[in-house]
N, C-alpha and C positions, 0 to 999 in steps of 0.2 A: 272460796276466799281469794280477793286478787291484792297482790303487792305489788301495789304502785313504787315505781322508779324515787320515789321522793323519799321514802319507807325503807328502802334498801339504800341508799345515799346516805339516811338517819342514824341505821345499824352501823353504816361502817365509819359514818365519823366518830360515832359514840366508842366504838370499839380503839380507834386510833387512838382518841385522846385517853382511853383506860392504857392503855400499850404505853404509851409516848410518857404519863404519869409512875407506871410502875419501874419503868426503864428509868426513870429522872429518880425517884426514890433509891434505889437501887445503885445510882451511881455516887448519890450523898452520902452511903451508907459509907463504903468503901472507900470515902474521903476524895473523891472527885476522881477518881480510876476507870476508864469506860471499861464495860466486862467484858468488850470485843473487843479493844487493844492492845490485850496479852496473849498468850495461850493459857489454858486451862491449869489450874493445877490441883493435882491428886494427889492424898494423902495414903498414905500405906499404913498399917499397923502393923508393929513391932515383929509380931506375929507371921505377918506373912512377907515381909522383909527377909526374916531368917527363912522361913518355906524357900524361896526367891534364892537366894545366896545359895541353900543347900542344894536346890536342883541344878544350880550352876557347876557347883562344885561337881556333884556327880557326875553331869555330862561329860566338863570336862578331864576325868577321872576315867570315864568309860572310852573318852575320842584317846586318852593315853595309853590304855590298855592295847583297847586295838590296833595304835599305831607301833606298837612295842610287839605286840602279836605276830603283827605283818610285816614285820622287820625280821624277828627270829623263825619263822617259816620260811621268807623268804632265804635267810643263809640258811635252815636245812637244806632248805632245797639242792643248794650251792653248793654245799658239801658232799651231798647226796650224789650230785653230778661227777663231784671231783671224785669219790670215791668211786665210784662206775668206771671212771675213766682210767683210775689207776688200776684197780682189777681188771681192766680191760687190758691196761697193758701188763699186766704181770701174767696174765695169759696169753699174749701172744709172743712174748721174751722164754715163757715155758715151753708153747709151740716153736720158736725159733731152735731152742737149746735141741729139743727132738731132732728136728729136722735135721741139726747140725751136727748129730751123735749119730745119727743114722746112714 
């Protein structure tokens, strides 16, 4: 079977003006609004709005945990130090007193 260049020119006018028709339809519809001169818009249901908001809420419920987490580890820690240090020196003020009874 051969398709001639005149055949394929045929298809794609025909095809244009279905296009260029459904586009023009489509712009009447929505009261003269081109569908490319806006951004898209999505609707959400009720449903998954609240879903939406609740995973929000969680996350940021869980990012406050952790940062509350790693706050009060981080002062163990701190304490933990300070207490080292002060055992440290109540041991060496014990060592001192020896040394100075001796």
């Amino acid at each position: 079977m051969i398709i001639t260049d005149y055949r394929v020119k045929s298809v794609l006018r025909t095809y244009t003006r279905q296009l260029q028709k459904t586009k023009l339809s489509q712009f009447d519809r929505i009261g003269g609004e081109s569908l490319s001169a806006g951004p898209e818009r999505v609707t959400i249901s009720e449903e998954a709005k609240r879903r939406f908001v609740m995973e929000q809420l969680a996350k940021q419920a869980l990012d406050k945990a952790k940062e509350v987490e790693d706050n009060f580890t981080q002062e163990e820690e701190e304490k933990g130090e300070q207490l080292e240090a002060l055992e440290g020196g109540e041991v060496l003020k014990e060592t001192l007193e020896e040394t100075k009874g001796k």
